[in-house]
N, C-alpha and C positions, 0 to 999 in steps of 0.2 A: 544946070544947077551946079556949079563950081562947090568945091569942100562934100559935095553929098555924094556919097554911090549908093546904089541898091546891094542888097546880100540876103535872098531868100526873099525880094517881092518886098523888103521892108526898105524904106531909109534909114540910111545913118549917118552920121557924123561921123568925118574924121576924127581917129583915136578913141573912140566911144562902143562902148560893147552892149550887144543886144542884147537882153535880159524877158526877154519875152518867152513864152512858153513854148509857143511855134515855132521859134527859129529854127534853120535846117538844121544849124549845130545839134540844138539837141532831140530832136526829129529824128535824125542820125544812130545818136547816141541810144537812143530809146530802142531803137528798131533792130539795133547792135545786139545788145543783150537778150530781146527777146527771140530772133535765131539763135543765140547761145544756148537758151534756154531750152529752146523747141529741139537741137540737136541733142544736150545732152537726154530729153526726153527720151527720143526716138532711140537714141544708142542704148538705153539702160533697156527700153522695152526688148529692141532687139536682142538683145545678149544675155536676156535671161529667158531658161531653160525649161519646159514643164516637163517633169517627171512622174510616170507611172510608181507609188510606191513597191516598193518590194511587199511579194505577199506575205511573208510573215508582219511585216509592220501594220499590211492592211486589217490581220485578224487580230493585233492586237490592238488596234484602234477600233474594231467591231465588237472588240470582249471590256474594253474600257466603256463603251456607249449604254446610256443607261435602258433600261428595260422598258418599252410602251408600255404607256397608261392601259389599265386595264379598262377594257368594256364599261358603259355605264350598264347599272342592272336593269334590265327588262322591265316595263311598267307593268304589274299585273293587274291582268282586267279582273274589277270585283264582281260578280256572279248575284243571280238573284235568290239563290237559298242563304249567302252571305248578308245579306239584305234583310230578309224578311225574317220578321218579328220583334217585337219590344224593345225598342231606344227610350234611352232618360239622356237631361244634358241643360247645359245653363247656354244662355246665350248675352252675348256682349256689345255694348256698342263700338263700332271703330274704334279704336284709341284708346280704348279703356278695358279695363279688367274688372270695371263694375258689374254684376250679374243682373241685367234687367229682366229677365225670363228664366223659370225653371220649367222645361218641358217633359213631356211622354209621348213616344210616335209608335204607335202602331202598323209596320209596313209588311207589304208583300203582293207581287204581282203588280210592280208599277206605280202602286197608289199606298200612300200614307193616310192615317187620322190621328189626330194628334192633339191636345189640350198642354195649357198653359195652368202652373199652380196657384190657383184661388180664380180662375175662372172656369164658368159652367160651360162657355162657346167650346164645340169641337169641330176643328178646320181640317178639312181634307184637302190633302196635295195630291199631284202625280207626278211622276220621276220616270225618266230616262238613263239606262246605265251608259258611261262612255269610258273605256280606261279604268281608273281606278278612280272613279268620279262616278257621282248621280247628279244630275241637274233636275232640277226640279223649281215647279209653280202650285203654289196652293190656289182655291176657288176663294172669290170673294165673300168675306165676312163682316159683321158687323161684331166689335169688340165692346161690350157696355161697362168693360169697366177705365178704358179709354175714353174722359169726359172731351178730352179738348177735338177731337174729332166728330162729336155732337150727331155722332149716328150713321159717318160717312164710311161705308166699306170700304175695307184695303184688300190687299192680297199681297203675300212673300214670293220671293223669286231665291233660287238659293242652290250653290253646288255645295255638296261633301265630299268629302276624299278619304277614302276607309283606309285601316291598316288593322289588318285583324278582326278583334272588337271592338276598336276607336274608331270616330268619325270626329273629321274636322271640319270646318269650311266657314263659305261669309255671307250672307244675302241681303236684301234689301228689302224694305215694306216699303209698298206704294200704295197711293192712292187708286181704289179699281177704277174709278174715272177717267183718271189719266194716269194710266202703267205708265210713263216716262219720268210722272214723280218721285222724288225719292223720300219718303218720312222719316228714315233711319235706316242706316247700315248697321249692318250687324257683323260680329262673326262667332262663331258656337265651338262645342265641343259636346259628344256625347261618348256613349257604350251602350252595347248591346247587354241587355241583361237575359239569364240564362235560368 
């Protein structure tokens, strides 16, 4: 092939400069700088020094460092003579601060009785203490002044969280057919009256 030589596996033209990416030229050139680069890495890592600080620096860098968070407070478990006796309290649907119930609970030793104001029905629950919580499930009833439900029993399912005198919490009315339904969630508020 007269006028062509090869340089780097390519042809070229006499007088004609290779412009390709791969050329050795700059293959070369590329590989040049990255050992520059890799030496001056290594020389900086080598040549600097770790120092133990001096103990005075150490305790005032331990008298500058701020204080641990304190402890969170201990749950305190609520008790069943805290429990028992005469609750009042409104109750609400999710999402609202409409008051669709005003109640009265009667409790102690596990078990609640309880009326709603303007109905004659008295529902009994039973409760479990855990923490600073009661969980609890009432027995199924029939609510007559509940028309759209047309005579079908439900029952509440429902935790409180005492503090004190107050109780707070949220529950659910289901169908007793099928406890998996939900007819309304709720969440309440009451106190112990004395």
């Amino acid at each position: 092939m007269p006028g062509y030589f090869l340089r780097g596996g390519q042809k070229l033209m006499p007088g004609k400069t290779n412009n390709s990416p791969f050329s050795a030229a700059k293959r070369e050139a590329v590989m040049r700088r990255v050992s520059m680069l890799l030496t001056a890495v290594v020389v900086t890592a080598g040549c600097s020094k770790t120092e133990t600080p001096a103990a005075d620096t150490a305790a005032a860098a331990a008298a500058a460092a701020p204080a641990p968070a304190p402890a969170p407070a201990a749950v305190v478990a609520v008790t069943e003579p805290e429990i028992a006796g005469t609750w009042t309290g409104t109750s609400m649907p999710m999402g609202s601060d409409s008051v669709v119930a005003k109640w009265k609970q009667v409790c102690g030793a596990g078990t609640c009785k309880g009326t709603t104001e303007g109905s004659k029905v008295t529902i009994t629950a039973s409760y479990t203490l855990a923490g600073d919580s009661a969980v609890g499930s009432s027995q199924p009833y029939t609510d007559p002044a509940n028309k759209a439900l047309k005579g079908a029993k439900v029952m509440d399912t429902w935790i409180a969280h005492f503090k004190g005198d107050s109780a707070s919490g949220t529950g659910a009315t289901h169908l007793a057919s099928k406890p998996d339904s939900i007819l309304m969630a709720f969440h309440f508020t009451g106190t112990k009256q004395h």
